[in-house]
C-alpha positions as CSV (number, residue, x, y, z in Angstrom):
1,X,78.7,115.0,-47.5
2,X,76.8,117.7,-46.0
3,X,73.0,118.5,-47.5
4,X,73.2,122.0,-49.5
5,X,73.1,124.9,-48.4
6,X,70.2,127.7,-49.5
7,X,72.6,130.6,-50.4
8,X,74.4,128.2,-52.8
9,X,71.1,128.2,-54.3
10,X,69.9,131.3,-54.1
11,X,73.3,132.9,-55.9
12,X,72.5,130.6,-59.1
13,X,71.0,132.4,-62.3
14,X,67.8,131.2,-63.8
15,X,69.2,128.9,-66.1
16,X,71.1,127.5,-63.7
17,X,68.7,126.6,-61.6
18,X,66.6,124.9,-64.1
19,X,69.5,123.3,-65.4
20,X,70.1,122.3,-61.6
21,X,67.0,121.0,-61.5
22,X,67.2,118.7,-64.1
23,X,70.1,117.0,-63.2
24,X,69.0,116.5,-59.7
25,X,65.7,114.6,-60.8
26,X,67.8,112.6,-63.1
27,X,69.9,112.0,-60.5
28,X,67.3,110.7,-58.2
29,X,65.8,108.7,-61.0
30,X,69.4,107.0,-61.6
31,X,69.7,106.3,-57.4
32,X,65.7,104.5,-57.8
33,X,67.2,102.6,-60.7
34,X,70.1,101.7,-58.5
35,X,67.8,100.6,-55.7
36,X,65.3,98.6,-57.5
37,X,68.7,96.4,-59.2
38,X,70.0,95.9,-55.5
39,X,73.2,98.1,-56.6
40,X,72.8,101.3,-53.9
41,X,75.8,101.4,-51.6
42,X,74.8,105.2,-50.5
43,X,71.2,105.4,-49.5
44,X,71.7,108.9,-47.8
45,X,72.0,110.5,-51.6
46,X,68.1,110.2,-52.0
47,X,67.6,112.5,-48.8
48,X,70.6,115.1,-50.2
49,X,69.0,115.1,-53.3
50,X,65.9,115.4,-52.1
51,X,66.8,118.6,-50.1
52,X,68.4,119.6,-53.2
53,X,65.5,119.3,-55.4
54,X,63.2,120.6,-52.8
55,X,65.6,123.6,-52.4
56,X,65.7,124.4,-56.1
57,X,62.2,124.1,-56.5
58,X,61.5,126.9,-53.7
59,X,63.6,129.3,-55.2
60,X,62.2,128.4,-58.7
61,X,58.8,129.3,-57.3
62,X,59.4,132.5,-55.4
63,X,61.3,133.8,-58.3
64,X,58.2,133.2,-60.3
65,X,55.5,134.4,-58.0
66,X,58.1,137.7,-57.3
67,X,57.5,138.8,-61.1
68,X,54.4,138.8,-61.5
């Protein structure tokens, strides 16, 4: 699996991207659960998702600081 790419990002609607969000901290919540109860198999999924997250995040913010 290959990390994400930005223009994936960047093409996603607002909504979207806060929906995108969401599931991507859940998601990283769910992988610390799974490491904490010794049942991670794929520990390269908290660096994707952390990409991911900090990807979505980016965009989040310089499509708020470009409105105002």
């Amino acid at each position: 699996m290959a990390l994400p790419k930005i223009a994936e990002v960047i093409s996603l609607t607002d909504e979207e991207l806060a929906a995108q969000i969401v599931a991507v901290k859940r998601n990283l919540f769910d992988l610390r659960l799974r490491q904490a109860t010794r049942r991670l198999e794929k520990t390269h999924e908290f660096k994707h998702n952390r990409h991911k997250l900090a990807q979505l995040l980016t965009v989040e913010h310089q499509r708020k600081t470009a409105k105002v």
